[in-house]
N, C-alpha and C positions, 0 to 999 in steps of 0.2 A: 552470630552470623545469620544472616536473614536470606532462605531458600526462597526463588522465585520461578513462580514454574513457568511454561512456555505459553503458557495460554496470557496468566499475567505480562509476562512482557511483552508480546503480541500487541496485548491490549494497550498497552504506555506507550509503544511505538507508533499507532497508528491512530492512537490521541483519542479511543471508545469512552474513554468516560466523558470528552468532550460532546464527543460527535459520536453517540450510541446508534449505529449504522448495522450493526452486525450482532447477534446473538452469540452467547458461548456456544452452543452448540455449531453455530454457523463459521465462527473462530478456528473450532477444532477439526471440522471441515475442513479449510485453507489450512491447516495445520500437515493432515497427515496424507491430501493431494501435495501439497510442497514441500513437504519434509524438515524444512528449516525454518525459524523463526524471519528470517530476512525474505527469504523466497515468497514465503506467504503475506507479511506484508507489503512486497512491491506488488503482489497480484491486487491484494485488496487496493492500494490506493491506486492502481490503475484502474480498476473495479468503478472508483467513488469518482475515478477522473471524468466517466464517461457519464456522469450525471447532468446534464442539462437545466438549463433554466425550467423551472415550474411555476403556473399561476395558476394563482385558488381564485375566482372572481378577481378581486381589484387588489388582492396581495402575491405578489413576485415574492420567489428565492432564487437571489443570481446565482449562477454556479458557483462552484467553488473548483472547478478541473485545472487552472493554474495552479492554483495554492494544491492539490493532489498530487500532481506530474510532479513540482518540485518534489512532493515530499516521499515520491517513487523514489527518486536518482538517491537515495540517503540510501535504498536498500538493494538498487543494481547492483548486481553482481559482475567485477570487470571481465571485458570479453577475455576471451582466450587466445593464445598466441600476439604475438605482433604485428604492426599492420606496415608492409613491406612501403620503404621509401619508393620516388617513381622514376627513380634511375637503377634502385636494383628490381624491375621489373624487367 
């Protein structure tokens, strides 16, 4: 059986060995302000959503904050309570 620790699945979740965005130290940061492995990854990819277009001289990198936002909603957490129909208001 193969132990993974929460830093490792952080990092698989939010795709770092892709997209090395963030240090372990900066990981474990988001780790123990969020307490949970899911908590801290919807911050960080809300984090990486608000990245904007950047040009170096004559090279662009288009954002990527679509492909981010989607990949929040994987680690929202659902609201709480039910949300009352609008005849039982």
């Amino acid at each position: 059986m193969v132990i993974i620790t929460d830093l490792e699945l952080l990092k698989f979740k939010i795709l770092n060995n892709k997209y090395p965005f963030y240090s372990d130290s900066e990981l474990e940061e988001f780790l123990e302000v969020h307490e949970t492995v899911e908590k801290a990854a919807y911050a960080i990819c809300r984090n990486l959503a608000s990245i904007t277009d950047v040009t170096f001289g004559s090279n662009s990198v288009v954002s990527m904050s679509k492909f981010w936002l989607s990949k929040a909603v994987e680690f929202r957490t659902p609201s709480h309570g039910r949300i009352p129909r609008a005849d039982e208001v």
